[in-house]
N, C-alpha and C positions, 0 to 999 in steps of 0.2 A: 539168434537171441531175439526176444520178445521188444526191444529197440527199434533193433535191423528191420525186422518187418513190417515193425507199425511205418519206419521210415521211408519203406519201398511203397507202402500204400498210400503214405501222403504223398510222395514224390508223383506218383500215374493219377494221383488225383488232380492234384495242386499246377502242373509244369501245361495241361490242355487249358484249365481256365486260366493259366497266367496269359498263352500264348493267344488265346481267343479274346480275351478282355483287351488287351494293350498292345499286343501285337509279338511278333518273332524280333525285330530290334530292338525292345523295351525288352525282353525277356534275355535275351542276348545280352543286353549291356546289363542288365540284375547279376546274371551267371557272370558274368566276364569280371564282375567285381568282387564274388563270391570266390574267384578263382585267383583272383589276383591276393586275397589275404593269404591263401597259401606261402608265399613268401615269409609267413614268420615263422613257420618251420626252420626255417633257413636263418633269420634276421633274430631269433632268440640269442643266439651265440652260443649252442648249446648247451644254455641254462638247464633245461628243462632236465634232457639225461643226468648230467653231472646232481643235479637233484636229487634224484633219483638213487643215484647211486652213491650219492655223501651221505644221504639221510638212513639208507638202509646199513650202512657200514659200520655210524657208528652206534655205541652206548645210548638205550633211550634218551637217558640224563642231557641228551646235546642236541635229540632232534628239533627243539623247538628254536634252539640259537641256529643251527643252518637252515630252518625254513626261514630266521628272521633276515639270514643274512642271504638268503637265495629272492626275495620279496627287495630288499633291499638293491639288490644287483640289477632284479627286475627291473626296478625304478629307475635305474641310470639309463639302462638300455633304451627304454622308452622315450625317455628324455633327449638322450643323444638323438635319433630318431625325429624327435618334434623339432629339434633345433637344424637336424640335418632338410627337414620337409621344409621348414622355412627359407632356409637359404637357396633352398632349387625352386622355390614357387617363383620364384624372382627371371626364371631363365624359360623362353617361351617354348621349348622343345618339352617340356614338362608340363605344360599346359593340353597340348594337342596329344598326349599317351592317354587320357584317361577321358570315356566319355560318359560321366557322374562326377559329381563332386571329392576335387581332390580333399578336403577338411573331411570328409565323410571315409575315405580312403584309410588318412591316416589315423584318424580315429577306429576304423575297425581294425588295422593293424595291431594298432596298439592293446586292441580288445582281445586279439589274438593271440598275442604274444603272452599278455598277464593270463590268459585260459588256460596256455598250456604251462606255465608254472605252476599254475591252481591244481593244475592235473596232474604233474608229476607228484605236490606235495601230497595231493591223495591219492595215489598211485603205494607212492612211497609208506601211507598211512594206512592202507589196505583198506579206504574207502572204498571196495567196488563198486559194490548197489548205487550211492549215491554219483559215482564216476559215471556207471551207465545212464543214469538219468539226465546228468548234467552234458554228458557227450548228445544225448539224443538231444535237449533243448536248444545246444551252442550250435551244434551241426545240422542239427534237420529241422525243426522247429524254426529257428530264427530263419530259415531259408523259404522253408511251406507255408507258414503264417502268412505274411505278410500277402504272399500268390492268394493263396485263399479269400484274404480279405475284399477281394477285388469282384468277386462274388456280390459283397453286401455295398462296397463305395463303386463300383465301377472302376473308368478310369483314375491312376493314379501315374504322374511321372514317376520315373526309375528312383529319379533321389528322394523321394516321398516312402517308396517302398525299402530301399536301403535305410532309410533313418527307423523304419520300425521294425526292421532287421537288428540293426543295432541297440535299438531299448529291448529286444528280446534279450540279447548276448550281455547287454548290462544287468539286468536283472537276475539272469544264471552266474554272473560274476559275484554279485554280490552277497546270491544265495550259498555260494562255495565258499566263500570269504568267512562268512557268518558260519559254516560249518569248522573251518578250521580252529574259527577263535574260541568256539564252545568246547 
C-alpha cells in the first residue's frame, strides 16, 4: 500500500540523519521509547477487539451507545494507569528503567492506548481510507518527523524529540475524534 511505502522511504531517509545529527544513543533511547509504547497493546485490556466486535454485532440503532461506552472504559483504563504511574514514580527502581522522561512515557502510553480504541471504533465503522492515513501519521510520521527536523534545528535532546512525537500523535487523536463525532 501507498502508506507502507511512503513509510519505508521516510524511514532510510529520516533513521541516517537522526543517527548523524545526535548520535546512535540519542537515536537509541528515541527508538527504545517508541518501542516501549508497544505495551498498550497489552495494557488496553483488550478494549480495542471487544470493540470491534460488540460494534459490528450489533443493530446500527446501538452502535453509537457502545462506542460511548467503549470511550468511556477507555477513560478508566487510562486513569487507572496515571494513578498506577504515580504511585511507582515514588520507588527508585522505576526511575533507572527509563532513559527519557518518565511524564512523557506515560503520556505517550496513554496516547496509545486512546489511538487504538479510535481505531477499532473506525475499524468497526469501515473508515479505511481515513484509518490508513491516521495509521501512517500515528506510526510513521510522528516517529520520521521529528528525525527529519534535525536537518533544519540541528541538535535536539531525546526528550525534545519525543514531545514533538507526541504533539504529532495528539493532533491525529484529535483529528479521529473529530471524524467520529461528524
Amino acid at each position: 500500500s501507498l502508506p507502507g511505502i511512503l513509510a519505508i522511504f521516510l524511514s532510510l531517509i529520516s533513521i541516517p540523519i537522526h543517527i548523524e545529527v545526535v548520535g546512535l544513543k540519542n537515536y537509541g533511547n528515541y527508538l527504545l521509547f517508541h518501542i516501549f509504547l508497544t505495551l498498550s497493546f497489552l495494557l488496553n485490556m483488550g478494549l480495542a477487539k471487544t470493540l470491534v466486535i460488540a460494534i459490528n454485532k450489533v443493530p446500527k440503532k446501538y452502535k453509537s451507545q457502545i462506542t460511548y461506552e467503549g470511550l468511556k472504559y477507555c477513560f478508566l483504563i487510562c486513569l487507572s494507569y496515571v494513578v498506577i504511574f504515580f504511585l511507582l514514580k515514588y520507588f527508585t527502581f522505576f526511575s533507572d528503567i527509563f532513559p527519557f522522561s518518565k511524564i512523557s512515557f506515560l503520556i505517550g502510553l496513554i496516547l496509545s492506548i486512546i489511538y487504538l480504541v479510535l481505531e477499532a471504533i473506525y475499524q468497526s465503522n469501515k473508515f479505511f481510507y481515513n484509518l490508513a492515513i491516521s495509521n501512517f501519521i500515528f506510526y510513521s510520521l510522528s516517529l520520521t518527523i521529528p528525525s527529519m527536523l534535525l536537518v533544519y534545528y540541528g541538535y535536539m535532546e531525546t526528550d525534545k524529540l519525543i514531545q514533538i512525537s507526541i504533539l504529532i500523535k495528539i493532533s491525529i487523536l484529535i483529528w479521529m475524534a473529530l471524524n467520529i463525532l461528524t
